[in-house]
MIRO-21468 format. One record per residue (C-alpha): x, y, z; residue in one letter; residue number from 1. Coordinates in nm, 4 decimals. Layout:
BEGIN
site xx: X&yy: Y&zz: Z&res: A&n: NUM
...
***
This chain:
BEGIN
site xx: 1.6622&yy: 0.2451&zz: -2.4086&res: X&n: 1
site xx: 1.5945&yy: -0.0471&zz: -2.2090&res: X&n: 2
site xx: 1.5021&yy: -0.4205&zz: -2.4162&res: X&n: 3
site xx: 1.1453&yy: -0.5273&zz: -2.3959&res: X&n: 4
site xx: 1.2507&yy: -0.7975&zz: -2.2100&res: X&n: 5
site xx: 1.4429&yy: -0.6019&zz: -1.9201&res: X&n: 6
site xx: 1.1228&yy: -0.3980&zz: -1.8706&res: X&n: 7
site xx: 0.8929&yy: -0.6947&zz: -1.8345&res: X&n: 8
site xx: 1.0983&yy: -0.8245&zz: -1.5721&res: X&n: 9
site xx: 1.1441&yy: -0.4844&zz: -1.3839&res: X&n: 10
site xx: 0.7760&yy: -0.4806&zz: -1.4027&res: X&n: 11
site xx: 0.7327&yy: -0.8208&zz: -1.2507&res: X&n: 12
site xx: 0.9831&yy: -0.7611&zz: -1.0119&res: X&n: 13
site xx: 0.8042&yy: -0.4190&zz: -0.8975&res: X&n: 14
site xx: 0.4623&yy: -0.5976&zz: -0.8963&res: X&n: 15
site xx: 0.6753&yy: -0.8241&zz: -0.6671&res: X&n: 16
site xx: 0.7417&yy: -0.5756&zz: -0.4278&res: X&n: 17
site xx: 0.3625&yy: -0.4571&zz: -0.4583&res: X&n: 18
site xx: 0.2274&yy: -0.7960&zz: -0.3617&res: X&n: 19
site xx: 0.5276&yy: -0.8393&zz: -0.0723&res: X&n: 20
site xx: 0.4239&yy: -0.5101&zz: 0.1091&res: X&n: 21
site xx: -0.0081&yy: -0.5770&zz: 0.0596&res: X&n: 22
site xx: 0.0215&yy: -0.9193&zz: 0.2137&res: X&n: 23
site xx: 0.2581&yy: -0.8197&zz: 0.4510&res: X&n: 24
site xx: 0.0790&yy: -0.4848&zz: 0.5664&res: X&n: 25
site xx: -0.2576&yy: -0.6889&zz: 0.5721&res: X&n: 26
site xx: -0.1554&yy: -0.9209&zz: 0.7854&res: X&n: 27
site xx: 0.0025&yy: -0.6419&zz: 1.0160&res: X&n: 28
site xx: -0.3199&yy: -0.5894&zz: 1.0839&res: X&n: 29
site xx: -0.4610&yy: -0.8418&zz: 1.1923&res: X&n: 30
site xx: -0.0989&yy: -0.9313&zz: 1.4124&res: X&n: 31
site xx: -0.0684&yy: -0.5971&zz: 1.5621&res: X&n: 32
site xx: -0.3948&yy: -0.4279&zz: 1.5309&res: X&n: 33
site xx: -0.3798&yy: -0.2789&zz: 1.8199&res: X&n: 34
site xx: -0.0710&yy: -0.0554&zz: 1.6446&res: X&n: 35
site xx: -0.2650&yy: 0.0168&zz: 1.3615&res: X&n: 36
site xx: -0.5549&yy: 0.1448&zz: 1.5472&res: X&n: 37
site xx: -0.3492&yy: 0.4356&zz: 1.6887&res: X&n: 38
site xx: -0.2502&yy: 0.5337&zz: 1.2831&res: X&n: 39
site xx: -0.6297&yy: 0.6062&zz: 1.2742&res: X&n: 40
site xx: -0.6981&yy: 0.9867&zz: 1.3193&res: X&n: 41
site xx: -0.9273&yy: 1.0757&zz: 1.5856&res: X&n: 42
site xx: -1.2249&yy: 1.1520&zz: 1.3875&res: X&n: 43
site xx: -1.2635&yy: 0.8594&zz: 1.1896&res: X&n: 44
site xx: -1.4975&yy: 0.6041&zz: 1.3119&res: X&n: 45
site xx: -1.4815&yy: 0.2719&zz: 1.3869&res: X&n: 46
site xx: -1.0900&yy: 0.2377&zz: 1.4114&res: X&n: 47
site xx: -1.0988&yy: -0.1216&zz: 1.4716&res: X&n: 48
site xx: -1.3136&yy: -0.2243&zz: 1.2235&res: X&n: 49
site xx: -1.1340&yy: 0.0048&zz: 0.9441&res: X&n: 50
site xx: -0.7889&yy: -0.1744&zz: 1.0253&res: X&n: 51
site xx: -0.9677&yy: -0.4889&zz: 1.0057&res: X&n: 52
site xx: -1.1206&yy: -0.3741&zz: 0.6729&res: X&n: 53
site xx: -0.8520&yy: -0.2305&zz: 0.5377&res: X&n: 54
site xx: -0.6161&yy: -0.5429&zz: 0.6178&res: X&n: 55
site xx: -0.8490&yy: -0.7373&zz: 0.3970&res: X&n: 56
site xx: -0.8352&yy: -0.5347&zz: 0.1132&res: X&n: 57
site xx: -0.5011&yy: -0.5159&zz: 0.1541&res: X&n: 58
site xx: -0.4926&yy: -0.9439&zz: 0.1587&res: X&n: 59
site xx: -0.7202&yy: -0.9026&zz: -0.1443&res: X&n: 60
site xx: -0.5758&yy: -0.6361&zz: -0.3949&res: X&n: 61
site xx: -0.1918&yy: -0.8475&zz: -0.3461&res: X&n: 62
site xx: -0.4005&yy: -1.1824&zz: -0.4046&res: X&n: 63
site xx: -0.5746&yy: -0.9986&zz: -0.7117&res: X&n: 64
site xx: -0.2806&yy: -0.8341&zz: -0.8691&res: X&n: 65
site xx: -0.1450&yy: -1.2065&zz: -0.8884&res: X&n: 66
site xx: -0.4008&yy: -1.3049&zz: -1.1458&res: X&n: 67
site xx: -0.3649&yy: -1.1450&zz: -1.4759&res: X&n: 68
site xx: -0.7592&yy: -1.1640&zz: -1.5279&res: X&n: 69
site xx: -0.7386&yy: -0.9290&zz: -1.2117&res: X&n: 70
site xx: -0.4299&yy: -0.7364&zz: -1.2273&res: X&n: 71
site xx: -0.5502&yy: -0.4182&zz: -1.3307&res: X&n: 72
site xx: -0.8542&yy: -0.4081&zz: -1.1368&res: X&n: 73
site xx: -0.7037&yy: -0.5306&zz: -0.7923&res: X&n: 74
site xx: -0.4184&yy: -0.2703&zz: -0.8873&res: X&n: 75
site xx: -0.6340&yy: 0.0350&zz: -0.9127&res: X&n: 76
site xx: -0.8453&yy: -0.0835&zz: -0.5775&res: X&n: 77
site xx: -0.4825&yy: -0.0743&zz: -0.4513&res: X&n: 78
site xx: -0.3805&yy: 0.3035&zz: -0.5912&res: X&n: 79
site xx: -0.7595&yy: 0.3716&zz: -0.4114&res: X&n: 80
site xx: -0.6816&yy: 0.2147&zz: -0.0854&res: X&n: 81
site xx: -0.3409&yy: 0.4244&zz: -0.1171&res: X&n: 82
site xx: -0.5083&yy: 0.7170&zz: -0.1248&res: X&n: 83
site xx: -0.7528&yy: 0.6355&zz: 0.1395&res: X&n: 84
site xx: -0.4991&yy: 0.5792&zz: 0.3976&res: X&n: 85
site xx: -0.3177&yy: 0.8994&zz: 0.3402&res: X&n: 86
site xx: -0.4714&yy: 1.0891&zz: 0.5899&res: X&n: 87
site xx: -0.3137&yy: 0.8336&zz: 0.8647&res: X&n: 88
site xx: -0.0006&yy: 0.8849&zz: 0.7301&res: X&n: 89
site xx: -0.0758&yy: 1.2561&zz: 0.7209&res: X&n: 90
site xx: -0.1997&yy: 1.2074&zz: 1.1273&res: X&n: 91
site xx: 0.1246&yy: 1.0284&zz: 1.2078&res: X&n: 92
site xx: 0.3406&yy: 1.3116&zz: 1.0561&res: X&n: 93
site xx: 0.1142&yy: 1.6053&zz: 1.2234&res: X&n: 94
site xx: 0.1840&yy: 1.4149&zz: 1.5601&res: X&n: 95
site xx: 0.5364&yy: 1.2844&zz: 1.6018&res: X&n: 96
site xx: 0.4697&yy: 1.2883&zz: 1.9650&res: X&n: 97
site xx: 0.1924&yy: 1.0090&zz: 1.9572&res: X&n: 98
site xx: 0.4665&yy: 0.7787&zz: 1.7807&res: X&n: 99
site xx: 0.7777&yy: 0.8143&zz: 2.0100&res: X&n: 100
site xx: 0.9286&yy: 0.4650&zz: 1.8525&res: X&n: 101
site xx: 0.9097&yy: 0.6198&zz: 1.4939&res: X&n: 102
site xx: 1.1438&yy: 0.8635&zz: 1.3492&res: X&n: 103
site xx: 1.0189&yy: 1.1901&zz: 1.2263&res: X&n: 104
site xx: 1.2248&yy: 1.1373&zz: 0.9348&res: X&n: 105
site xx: 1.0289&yy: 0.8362&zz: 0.8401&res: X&n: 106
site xx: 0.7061&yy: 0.9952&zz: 0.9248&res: X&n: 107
site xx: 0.8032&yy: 1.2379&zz: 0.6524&res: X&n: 108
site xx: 0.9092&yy: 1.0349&zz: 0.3990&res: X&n: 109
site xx: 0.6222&yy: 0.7903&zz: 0.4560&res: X&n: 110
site xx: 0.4214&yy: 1.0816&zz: 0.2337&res: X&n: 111
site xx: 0.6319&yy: 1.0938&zz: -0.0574&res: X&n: 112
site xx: 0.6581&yy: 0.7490&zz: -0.0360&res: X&n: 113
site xx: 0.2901&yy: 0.7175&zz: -0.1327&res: X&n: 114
site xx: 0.3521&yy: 0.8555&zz: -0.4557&res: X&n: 115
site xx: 0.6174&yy: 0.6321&zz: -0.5641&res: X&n: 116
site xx: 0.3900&yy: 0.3348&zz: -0.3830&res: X&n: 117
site xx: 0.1194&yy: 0.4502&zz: -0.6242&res: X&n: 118
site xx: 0.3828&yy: 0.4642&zz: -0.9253&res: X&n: 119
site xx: 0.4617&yy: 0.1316&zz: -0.8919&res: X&n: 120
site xx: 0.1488&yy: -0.0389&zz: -0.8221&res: X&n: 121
site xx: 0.0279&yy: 0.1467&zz: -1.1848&res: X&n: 122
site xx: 0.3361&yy: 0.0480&zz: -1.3449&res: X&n: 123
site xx: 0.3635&yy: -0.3239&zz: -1.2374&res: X&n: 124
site xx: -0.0735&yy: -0.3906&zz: -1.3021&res: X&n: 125
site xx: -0.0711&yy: -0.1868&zz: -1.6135&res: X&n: 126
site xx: -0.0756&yy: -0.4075&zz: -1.9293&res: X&n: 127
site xx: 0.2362&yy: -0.3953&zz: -2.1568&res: X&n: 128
site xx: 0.1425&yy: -0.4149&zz: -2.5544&res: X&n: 129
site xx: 0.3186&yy: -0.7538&zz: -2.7068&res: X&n: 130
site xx: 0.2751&yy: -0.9124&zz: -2.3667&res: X&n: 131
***
């Protein structure tokens, strides 16, 4: 059994990693938007304006999940924006062909990545008891 104090920093170090990849993926968009756009799947609407959207709430759950009056909140917008996006993630894997520069092993793994992206962004904004 790990200490109490191992765990805390594993969590901060995860919730690290959560904030890194937000601001980092929110300002993707905004630096190659034109990247993101072709992630969209056909039938949504408006793919500019959801990168652009989602870039900012991206920007704004890894500013949030800084502040510990925030934390929780900006991390469940977070596991919600997650879940959002999956069916671009689904698109990309359903048409390798569209993405010639990406492997179809990452396109693949992108989707179970999700799930241990949303594992960690509960774990690291959750509240620990004693803390």
């Amino acid at each position: 059994m790990l200490s109490a104090s191992i765990l805390r920093a594993l969590q901060i170090s995860a919730l690290g990693l959560v904030v890194l990849f937000f601001a980092i993926g929110g300002v993707g968009h905004f630096v190659a938007t034109d990247a993101f756009v072709r992630i969209v799947p056909p039938w949504a609407p408006f793919p500019r304006e959801v990168v652009y959207l989602t870039g900012v709430l991206e920007l704004l759950g890894a500013a949030g999940v800084c502040l510990p009056r925030w934390r929780r909140t900006a991390g469940l917008g977070l596991m919600a924006l997650t879940v959002c996006v999956t069916p671009a993630n689904v698109h990309m894997w359903l048409n390798p062909t569209l993405f010639p520069d990406v492997s179809p092993a990452f396109l693949f793994w992108r989707l179970p990545g999700q799930v241990v992206l949303l594992g960690l962004i509960w774990w690291s904004t959750r509240e620990r008891r004693g803390a």
